[in-house]
Each structure stands twice: as C-alpha cells, then as structure tokens.
BAGUZA-361479 format. One line per 5 residues: number of its first residue (from 1); their letters; for each residue x, y, z of N, C-alpha, C. Coordinates in nm, 4 decimals, m for minus. Atoms other than C-alpha are relative to their C-alpha. Layout:
BEGIN
NUM) A) X:Y:Z:X:Y:Z:X:Y:Z; ...;
This chain:
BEGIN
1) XXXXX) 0.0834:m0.1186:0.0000:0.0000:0.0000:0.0000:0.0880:0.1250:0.0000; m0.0504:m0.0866:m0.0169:0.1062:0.3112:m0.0488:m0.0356:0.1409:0.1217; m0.0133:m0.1097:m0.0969:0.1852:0.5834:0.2223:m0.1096:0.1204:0.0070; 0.1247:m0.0983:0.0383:m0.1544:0.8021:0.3032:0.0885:0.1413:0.0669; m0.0775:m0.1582:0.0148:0.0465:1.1978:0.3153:m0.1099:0.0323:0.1153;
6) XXXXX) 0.0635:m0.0871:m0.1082:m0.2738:1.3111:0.5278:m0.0015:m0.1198:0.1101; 0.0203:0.0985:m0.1014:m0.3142:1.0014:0.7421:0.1715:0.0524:0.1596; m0.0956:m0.0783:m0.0499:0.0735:1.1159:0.8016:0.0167:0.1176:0.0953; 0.0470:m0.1214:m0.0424:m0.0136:1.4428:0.9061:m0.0669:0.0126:0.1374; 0.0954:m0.0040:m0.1046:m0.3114:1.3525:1.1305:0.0939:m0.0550:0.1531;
11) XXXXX) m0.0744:0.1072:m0.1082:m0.0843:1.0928:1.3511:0.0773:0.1132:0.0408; m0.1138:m0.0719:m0.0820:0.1553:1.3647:1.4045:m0.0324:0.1231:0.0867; 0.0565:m0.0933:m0.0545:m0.0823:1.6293:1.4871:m0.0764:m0.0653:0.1593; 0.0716:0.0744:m0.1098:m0.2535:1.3959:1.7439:0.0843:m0.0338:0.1308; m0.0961:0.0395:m0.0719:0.0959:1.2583:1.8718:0.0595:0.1554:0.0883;
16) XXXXX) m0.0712:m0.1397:m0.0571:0.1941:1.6487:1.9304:m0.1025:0.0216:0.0907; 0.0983:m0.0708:m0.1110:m0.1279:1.7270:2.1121:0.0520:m0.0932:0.1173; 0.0096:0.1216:m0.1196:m0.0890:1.4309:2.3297:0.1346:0.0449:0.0504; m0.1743:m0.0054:m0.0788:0.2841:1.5107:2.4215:m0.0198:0.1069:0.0864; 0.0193:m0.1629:m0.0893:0.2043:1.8925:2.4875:m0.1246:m0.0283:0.1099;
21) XXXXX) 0.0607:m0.0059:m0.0730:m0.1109:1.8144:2.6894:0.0794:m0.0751:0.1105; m0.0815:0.0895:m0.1665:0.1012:1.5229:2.9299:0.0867:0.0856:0.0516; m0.1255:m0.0659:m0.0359:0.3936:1.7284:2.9556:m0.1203:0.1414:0.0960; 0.0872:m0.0927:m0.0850:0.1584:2.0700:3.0618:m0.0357:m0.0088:0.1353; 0.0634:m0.0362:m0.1283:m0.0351:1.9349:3.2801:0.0815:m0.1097:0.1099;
26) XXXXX) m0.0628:0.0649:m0.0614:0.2054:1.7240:3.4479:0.1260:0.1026:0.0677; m0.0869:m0.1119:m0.0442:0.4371:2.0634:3.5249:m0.1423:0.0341:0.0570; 0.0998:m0.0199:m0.0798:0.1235:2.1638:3.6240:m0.0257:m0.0054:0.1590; 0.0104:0.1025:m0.0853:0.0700:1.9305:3.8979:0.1519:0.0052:0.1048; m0.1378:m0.0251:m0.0718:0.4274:1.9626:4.0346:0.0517:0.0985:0.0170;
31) XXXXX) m0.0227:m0.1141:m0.0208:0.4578:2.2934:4.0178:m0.1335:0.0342:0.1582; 0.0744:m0.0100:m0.0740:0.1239:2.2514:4.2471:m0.0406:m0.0376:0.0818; 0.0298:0.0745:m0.0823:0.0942:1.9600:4.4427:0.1317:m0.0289:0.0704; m0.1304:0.0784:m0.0559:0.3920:1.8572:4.7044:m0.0656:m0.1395:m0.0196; 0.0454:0.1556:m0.0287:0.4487:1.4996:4.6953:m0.0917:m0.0586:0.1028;
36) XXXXX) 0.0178:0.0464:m0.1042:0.2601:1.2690:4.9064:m0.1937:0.0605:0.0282; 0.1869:m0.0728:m0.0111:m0.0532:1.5373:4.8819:m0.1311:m0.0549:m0.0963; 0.0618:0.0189:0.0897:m0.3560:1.4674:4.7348:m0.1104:0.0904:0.0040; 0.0916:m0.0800:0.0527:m0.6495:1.7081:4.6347:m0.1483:m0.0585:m0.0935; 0.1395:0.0772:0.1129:m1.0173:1.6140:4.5132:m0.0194:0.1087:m0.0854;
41) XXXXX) m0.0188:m0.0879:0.1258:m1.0852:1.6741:4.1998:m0.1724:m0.0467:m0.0483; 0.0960:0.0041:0.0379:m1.4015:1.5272:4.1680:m0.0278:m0.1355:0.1243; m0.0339:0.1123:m0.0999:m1.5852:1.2392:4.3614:0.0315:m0.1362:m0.0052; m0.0921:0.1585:m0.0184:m1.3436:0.9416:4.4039:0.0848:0.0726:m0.0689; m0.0905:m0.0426:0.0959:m1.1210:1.1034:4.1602:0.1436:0.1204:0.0719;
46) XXXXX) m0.1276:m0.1113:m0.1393:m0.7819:1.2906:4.4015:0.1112:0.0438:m0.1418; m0.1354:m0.0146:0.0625:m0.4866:1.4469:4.2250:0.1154:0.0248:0.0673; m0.1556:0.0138:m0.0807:m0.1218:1.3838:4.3430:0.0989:0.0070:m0.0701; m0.1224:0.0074:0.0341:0.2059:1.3864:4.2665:0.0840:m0.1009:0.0296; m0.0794:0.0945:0.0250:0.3446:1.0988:4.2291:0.1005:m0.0732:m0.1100;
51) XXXXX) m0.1416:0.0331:0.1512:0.6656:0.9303:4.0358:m0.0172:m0.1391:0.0022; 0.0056:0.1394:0.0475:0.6746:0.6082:3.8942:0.1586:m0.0473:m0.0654; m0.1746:0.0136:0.0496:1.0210:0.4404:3.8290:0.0052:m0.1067:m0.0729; m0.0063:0.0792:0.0738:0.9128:0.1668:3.6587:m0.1181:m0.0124:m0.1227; 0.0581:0.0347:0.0950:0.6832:0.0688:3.4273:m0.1608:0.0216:m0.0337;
56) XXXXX) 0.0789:m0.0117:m0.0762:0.3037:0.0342:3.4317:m0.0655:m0.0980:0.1116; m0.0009:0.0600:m0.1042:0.1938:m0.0392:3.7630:0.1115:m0.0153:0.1014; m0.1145:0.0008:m0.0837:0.5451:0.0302:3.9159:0.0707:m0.0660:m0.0037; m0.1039:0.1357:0.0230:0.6633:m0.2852:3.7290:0.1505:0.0540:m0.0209; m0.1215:0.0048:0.0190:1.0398:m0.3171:3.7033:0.1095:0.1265:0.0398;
61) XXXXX) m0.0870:m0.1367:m0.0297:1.1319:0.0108:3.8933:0.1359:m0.0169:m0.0114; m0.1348:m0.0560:m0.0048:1.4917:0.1849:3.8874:0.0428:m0.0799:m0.1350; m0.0391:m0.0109:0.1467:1.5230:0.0310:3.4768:m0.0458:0.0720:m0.0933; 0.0805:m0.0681:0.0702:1.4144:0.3098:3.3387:0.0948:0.0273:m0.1548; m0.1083:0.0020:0.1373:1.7040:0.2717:3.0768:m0.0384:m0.1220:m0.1035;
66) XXXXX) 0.0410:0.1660:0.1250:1.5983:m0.0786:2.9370:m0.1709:0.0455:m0.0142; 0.1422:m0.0047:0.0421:1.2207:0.0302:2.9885:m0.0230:0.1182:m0.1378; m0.0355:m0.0891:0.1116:1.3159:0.3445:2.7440:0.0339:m0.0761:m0.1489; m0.0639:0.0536:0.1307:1.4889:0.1442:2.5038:m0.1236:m0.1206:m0.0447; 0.0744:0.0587:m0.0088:1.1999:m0.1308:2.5359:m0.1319:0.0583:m0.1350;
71) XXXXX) 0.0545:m0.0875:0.0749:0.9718:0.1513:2.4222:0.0212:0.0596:m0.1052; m0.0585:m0.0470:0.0994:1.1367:0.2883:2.1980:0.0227:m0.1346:m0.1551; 0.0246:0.0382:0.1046:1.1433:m0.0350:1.9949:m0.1211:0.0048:m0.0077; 0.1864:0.0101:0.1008:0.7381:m0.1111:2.0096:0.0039:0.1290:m0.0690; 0.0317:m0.1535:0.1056:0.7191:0.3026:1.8802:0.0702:m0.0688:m0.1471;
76) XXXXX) m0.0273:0.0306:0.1535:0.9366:0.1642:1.5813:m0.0957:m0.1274:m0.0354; 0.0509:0.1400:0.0800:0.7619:m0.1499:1.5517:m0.1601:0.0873:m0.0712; 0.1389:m0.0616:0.0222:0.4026:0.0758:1.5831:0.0409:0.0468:m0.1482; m0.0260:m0.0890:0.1410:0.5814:0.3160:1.3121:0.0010:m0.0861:m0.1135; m0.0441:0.0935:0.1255:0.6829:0.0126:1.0513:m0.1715:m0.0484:m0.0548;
81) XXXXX) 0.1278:0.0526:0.0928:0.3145:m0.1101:1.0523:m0.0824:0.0997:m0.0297; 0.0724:m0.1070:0.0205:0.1840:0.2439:1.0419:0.0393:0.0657:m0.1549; m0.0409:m0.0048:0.1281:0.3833:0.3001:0.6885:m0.0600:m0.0785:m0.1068; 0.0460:0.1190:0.1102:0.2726:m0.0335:0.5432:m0.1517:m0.0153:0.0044; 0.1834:0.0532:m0.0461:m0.0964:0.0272:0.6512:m0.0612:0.1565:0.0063;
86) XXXXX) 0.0254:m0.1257:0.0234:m0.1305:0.4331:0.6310:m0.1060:0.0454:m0.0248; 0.1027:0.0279:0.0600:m0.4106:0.3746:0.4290:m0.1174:0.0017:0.0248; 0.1029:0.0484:m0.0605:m0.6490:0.2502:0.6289:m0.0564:0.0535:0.0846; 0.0303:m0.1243:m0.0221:m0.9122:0.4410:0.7615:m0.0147:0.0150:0.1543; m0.0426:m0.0370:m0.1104:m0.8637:0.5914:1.0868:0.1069:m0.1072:0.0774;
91) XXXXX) m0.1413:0.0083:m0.0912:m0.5421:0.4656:1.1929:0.0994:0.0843:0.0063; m0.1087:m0.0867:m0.0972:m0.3659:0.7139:1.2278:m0.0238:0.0932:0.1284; 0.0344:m0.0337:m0.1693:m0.5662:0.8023:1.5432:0.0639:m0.0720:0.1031; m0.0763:0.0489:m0.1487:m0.4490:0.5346:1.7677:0.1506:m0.0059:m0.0439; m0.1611:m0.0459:0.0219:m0.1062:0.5709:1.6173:0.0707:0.0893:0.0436;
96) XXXXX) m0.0780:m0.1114:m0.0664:m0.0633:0.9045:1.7234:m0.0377:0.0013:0.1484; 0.0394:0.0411:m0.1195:m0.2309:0.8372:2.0322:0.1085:m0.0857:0.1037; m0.0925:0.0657:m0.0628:0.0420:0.5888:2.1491:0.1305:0.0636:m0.0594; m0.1085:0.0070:0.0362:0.2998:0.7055:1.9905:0.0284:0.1672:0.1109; 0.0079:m0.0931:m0.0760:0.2155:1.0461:2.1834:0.0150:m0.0657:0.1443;
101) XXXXX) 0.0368:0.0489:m0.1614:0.1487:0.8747:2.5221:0.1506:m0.0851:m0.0026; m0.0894:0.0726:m0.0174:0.4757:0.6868:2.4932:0.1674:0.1280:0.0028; m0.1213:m0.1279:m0.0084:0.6993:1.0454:2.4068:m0.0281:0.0634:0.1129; 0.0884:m0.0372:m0.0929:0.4908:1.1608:2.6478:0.0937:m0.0648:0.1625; m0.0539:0.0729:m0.1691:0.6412:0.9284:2.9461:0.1312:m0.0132:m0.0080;
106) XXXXX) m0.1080:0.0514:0.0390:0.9604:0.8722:2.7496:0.0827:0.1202:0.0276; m0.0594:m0.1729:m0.0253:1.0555:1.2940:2.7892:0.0008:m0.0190:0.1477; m0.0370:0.0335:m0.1501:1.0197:1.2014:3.1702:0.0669:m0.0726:0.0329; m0.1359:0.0832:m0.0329:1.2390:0.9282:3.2127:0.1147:0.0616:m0.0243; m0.1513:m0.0667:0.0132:1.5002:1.1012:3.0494:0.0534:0.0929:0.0738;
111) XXXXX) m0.0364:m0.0888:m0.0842:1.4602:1.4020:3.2013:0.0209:m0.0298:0.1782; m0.0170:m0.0174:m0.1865:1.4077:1.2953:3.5642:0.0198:m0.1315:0.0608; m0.0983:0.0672:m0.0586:1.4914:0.9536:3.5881:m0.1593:m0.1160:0.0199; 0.0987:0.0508:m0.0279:1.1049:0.8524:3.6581:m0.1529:0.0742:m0.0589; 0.1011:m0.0620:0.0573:0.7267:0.9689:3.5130:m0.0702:0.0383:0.1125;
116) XXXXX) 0.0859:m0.0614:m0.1138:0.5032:1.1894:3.6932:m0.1779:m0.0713:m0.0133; 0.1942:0.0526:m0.0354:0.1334:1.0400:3.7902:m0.0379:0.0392:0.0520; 0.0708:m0.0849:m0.0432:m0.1410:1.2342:3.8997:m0.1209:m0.0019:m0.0080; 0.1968:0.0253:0.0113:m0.4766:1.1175:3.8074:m0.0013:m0.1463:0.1344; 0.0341:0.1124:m0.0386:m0.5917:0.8759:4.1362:m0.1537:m0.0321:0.0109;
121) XXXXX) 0.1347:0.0426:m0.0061:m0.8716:0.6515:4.1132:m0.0434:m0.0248:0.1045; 0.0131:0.0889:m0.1177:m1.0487:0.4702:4.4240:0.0548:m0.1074:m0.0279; m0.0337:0.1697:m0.0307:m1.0325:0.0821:4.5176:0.1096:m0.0055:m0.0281; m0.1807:0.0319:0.0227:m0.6269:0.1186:4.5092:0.0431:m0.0134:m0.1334; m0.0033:0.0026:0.1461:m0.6204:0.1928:4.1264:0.1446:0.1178:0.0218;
126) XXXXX) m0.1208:m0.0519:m0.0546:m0.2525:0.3092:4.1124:m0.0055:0.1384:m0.1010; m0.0423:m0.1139:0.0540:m0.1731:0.6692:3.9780:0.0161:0.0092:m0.1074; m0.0622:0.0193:0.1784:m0.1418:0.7237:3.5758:m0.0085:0.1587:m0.0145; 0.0444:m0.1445:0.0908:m0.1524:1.0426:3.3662:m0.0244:m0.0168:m0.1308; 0.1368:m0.0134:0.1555:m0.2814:1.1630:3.0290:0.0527:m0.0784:m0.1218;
131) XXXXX) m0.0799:0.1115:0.0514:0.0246:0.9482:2.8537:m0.0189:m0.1267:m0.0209; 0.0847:0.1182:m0.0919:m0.1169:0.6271:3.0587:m0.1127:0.0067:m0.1103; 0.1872:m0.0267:0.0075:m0.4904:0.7441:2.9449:0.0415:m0.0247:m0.1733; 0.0064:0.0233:0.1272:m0.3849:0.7977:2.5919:0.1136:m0.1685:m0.1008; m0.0524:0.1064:0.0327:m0.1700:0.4807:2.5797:m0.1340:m0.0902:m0.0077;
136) XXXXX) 0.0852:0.1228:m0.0410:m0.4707:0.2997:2.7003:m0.1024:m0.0443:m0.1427; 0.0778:m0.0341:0.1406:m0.6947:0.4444:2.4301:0.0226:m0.0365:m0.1163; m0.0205:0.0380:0.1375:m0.4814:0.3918:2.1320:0.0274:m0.1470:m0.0385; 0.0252:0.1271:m0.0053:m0.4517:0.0346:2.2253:m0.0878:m0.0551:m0.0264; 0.1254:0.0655:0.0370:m0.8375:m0.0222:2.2192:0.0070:0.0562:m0.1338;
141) XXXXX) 0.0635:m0.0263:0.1540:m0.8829:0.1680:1.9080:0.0864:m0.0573:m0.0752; m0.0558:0.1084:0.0987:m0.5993:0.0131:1.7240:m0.0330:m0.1233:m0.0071; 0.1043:0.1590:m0.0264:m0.7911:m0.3218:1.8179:m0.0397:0.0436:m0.0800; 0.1295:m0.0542:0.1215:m1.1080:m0.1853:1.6636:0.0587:0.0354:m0.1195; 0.0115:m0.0363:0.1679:m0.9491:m0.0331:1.3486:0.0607:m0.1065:m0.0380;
146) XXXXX) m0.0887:0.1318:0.1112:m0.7082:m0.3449:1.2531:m0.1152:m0.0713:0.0000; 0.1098:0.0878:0.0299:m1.0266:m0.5777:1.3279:m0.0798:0.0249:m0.1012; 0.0775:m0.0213:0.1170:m1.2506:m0.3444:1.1286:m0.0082:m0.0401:m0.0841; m0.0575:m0.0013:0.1586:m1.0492:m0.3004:0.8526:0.0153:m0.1203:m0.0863; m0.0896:0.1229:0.0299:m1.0071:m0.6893:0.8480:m0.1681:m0.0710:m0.0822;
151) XXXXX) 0.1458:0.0213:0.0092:m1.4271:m0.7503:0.8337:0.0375:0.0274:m0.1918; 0.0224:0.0079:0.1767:m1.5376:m0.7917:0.4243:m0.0615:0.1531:m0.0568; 0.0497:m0.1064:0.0298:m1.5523:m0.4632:0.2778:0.0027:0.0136:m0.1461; 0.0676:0.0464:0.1513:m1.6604:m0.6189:m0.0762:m0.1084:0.1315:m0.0522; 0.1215:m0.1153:0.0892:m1.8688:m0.4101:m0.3191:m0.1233:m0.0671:m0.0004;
156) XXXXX) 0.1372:0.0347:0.0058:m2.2086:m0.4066:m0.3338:m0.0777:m0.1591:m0.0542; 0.0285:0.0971:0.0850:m2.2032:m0.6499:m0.6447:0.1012:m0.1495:0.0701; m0.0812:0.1134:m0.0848:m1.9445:m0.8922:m0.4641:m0.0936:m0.0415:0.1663; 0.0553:0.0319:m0.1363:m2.2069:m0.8895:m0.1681:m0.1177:m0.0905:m0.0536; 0.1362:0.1014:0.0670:m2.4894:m1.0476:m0.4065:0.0437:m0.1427:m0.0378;
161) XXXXX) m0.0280:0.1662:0.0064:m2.5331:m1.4089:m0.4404:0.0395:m0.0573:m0.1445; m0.0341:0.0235:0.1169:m2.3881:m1.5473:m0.7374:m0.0547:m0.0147:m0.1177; 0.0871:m0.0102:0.1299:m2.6525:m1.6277:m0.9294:m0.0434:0.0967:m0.0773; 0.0198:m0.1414:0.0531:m2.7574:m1.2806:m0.9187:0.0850:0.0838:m0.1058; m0.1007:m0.0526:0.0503:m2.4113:m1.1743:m1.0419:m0.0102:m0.0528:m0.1907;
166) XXXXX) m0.0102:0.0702:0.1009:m2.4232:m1.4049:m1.3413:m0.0913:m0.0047:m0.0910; 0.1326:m0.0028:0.0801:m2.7742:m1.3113:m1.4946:0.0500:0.1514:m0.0956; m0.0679:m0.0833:0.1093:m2.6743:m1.0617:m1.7841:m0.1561:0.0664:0.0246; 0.1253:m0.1277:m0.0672:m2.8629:m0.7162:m1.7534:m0.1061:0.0006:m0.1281; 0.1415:0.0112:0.1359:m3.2055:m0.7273:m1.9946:m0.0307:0.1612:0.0377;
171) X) 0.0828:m0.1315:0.0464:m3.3276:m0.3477:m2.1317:m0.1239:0.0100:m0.0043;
C-alpha cells in the first residue's frame, strides 16, 4: 500500500497534542501539588504527585534505561506497521495516540529519571496520567481499526449471491 500523506499528518498532529497536553499538565501538577498530597478533583477522583520508576503499575522500577529502550522499539515497531498500513481508515488516530502517550512518558524518564502520575482513582487503582490514558486508548482503538479493517468490505455487487451476479442485464 502506499503511504496516506494526510493520514501522516493527522498521527503527528494527534501525537503532538498528546505530548504537549502530558507534559503541561504534568508541570502543572508539580509545580502545584507537594508529593505525598492529594487534592479532590471530583468524587473518588484525588490528584497527586506521584513518580513512577518503573513501568506500568510500578513494574520493574529503577530500569528506566531498558524500559526506554523497550519503548522505543514497540514506537518503531508501531511506526513500521503504520507506513505499510497508512491507508487505512482511521489509523492514524491510535497511532498518534500511542505514539504520543509513549513520548509523552519517554521525555520524563530522560529528564528525571522517573514519570510523573497524577490522576488517582479509588479501590487502590494506582496513579497514571494523560500518557497512561492515551496509551490505554490507542490500544483499544488500534484493536477496533485493525479488526474493522479486516471484516469484508466487498462491493455491493461482490455482496450479491452469485446467481444474481451471473444473470446478464435485460433493457
């Protein structure tokens, strides 16, 4: 298939929002909350300041060098099938969606060693931010669009029963 130029476009515009919104409001948040604090934000819903050193869920803390590099291949692997599949219609939403939510957490590791989390849920639902949220997202929807896209999207005349096809048109 060849390379869709706006599909291009969209993914990168999506991936930029998503970077600038995590990054924002995550200075935000630390510019506002001391650690340890939390603040309601709605009900059940607190905001804190918390760091994460590993992964999600706090997996594999203090490798934030192999979890970088980790990431950094799925983003190429995402990118390789996002070239060969461009095409196809709305993918380049959850493309930029993860690929945002992953620069997104990946500009924090580097810079500080660990990612900032700040959205908490109840029932011990551990800390994420908008990176997290939009990782989560472009995961389901890249489900949904590769499945879609996979469903029979035959022409009208390829949807009729054969016999039909095979009766020559009378004036």
């Amino acid at each position: 298939m060849r390379p869709a130029p706006l599909a291009w476009l969209r993914a990168g515009l999506v991936m930029g929002g998503v970077v600038a919104l995590d990054q924002l409001t995550k200075r935000a948040v630390e510019d506002s909350i001391v650690p340890g604090e939390e603040r309601r934000l709605l009900p059940g819903v607190q905001l804190v300041d918390a760091r994460n050193h590993g992964v999600a869920f706090g997996f594999l803390p203090g490798h934030h060098i192999t979890v970088t590099l980790v990431i950094g291949v799925a983003v190429l692997g995402l990118l390789a099938y996002f070239l060969r599949h461009s095409s196809k219609p709305l993918i380049w939403l959850p493309t930029g969606l993860l690929i945002g939510g992953a620069l997104g957490n990946i500009l924090d590791r580097l810079r500080d060693g660990s990612v900032t989390d700040f959205i908490k849920l109840p029932l011990g639902w551990p800390p994420f931010n908008l990176a997290d949220a939009s990782i989560t997202v472009g995961v389901l929807l890249l489900v949904l669009v590769v499945e879609g896209s996979g469903k029979n999207t035959d022409s009208e005349e390829d949807s009729q029963p054969e016999a039909v096809r095979e009766q020559p048109e009378r004036l």
